[in-house]
C-alpha positions as CSV (number, residue, x, y, z in Angstrom):
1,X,350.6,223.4,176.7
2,X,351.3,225.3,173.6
3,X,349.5,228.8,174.9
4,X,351.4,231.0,177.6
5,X,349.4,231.2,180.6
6,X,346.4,228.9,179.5
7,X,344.9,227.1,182.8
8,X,342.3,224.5,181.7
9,X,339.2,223.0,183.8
10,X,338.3,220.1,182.5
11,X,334.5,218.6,183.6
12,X,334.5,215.9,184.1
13,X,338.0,215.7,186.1
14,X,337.5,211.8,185.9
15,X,337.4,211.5,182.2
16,X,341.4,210.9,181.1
17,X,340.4,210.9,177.9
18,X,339.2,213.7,177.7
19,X,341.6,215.5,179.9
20,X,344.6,213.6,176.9
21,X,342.3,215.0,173.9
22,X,342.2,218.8,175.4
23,X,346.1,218.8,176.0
24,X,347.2,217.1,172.4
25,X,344.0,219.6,170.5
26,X,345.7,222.2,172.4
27,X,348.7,221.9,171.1
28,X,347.7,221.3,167.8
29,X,346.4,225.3,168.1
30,X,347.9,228.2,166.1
31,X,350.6,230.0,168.5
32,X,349.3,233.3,166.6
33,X,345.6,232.8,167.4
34,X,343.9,235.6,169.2
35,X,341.9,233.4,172.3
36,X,339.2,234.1,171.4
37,X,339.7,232.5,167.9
38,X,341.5,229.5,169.0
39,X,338.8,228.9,172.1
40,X,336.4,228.7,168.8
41,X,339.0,226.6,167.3
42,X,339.5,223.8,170.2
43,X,335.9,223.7,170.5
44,X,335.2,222.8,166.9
45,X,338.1,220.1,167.0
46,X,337.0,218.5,170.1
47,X,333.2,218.3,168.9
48,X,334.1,215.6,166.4
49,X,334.6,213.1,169.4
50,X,332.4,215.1,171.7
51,X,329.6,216.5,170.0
52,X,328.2,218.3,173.8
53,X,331.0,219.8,174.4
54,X,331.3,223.6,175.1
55,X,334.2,225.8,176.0
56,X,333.9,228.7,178.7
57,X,336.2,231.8,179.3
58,X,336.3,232.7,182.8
59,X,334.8,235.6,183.3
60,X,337.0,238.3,185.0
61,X,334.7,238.7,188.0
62,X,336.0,234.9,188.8
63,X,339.9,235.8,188.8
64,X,342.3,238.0,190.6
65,X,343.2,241.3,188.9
66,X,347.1,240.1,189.5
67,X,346.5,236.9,188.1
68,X,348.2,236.6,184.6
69,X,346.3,233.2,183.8
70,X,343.5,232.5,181.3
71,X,341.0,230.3,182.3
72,X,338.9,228.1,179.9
73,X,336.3,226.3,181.5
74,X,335.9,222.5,179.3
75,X,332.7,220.7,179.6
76,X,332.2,217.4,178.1
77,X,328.7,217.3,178.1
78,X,328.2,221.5,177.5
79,X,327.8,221.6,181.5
80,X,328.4,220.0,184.6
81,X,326.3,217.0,184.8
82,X,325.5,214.4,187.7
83,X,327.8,210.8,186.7
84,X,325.9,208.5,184.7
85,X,328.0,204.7,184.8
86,X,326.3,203.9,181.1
87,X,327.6,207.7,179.8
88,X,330.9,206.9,181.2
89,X,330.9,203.6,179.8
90,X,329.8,204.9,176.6
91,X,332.7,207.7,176.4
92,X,335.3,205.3,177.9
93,X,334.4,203.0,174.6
94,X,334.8,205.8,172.3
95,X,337.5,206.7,173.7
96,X,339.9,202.9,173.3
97,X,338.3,202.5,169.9
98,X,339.7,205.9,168.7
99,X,343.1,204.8,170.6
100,X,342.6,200.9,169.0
101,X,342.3,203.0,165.6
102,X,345.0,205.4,165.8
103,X,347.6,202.6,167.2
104,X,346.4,200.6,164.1
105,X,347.1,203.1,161.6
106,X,350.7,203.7,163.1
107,X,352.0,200.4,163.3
108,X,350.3,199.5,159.4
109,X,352.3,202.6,158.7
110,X,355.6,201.5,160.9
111,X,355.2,198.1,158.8
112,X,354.8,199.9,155.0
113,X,358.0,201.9,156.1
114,X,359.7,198.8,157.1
115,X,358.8,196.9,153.6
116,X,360.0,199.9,151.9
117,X,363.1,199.9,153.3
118,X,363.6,196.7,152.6
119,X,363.1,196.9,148.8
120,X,359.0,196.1,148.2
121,X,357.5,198.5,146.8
122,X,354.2,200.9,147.5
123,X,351.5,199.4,145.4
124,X,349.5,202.0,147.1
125,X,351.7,204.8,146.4
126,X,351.3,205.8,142.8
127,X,354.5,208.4,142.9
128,X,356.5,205.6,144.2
129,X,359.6,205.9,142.0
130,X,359.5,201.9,142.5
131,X,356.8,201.2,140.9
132,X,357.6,202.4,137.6
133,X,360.2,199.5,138.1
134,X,360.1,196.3,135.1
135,X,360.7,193.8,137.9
136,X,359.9,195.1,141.3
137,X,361.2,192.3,144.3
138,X,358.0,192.3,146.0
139,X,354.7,194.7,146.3
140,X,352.6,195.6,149.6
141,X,348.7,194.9,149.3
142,X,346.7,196.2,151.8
């Protein structure tokens, strides 16, 4: 985790996807953030995939007084909810189609990299010194 002494609670514990989506929008946070700002901040990332979810500070009457961690409560669903198989199926969808998608946009980007290298040029890039070419050896069409 990008934040010192961040402890996260994530609800539900069973949802992986979830749990992945916290920990990578976590690190994505500003190291300069006050917590209070980048709790705000999390939230408002995570809401495009899970528009339910809420974000809790623990509230010191939870803690130890000698405990230096920070404790943000994560709920999926804005509170702790009984399971639901056709709520988890739904999320667990959402969830491989946004993996399908970003796996797809990698490997079509892997590939235009590839052609690059190997001489065609970006018909999609219009700053593409390569295209201002009389006689370019290939082009990529998406």
């Amino acid at each position: 985790m990008a934040r010192a002494n961040l402890r996260l609670l994530v609800f539900p514990a069973a949802d992986a996807a979830l749990r992945r989506d916290v920990d990578m929008a976590v690190q994505r946070l500003s190291a300069d953030l006050p917590n209070d700002l980048a709790r705000q901040e999390l939230e408002r990332d995570l809401r495009r995939w899970y528009r339910s979810l809420q974000i809790h500070d623990r509230d010191d009457l939870g803690g130890y007084p000698d405990d230096p961690s920070h404790v943000w409560y994560v709920y999926r669903d804005g509170r702790v909810r009984r399971g639901n198989p056709l709520r988890e199926r739904l999320y667990a969808a959402l969830a491989t189609a946004r993996s399908t998608r970003e796996s797809t946009e990698h490997s079509i980007e892997s590939a235009r990299r590839t052609a690059v290298a190997a001489g065609f040029r970006d018909a999609d890039d219009p700053n593409d010194p390569a295209s201002l070419d009389a006689e370019p050896s290939g082009s990529i069409q998406s």
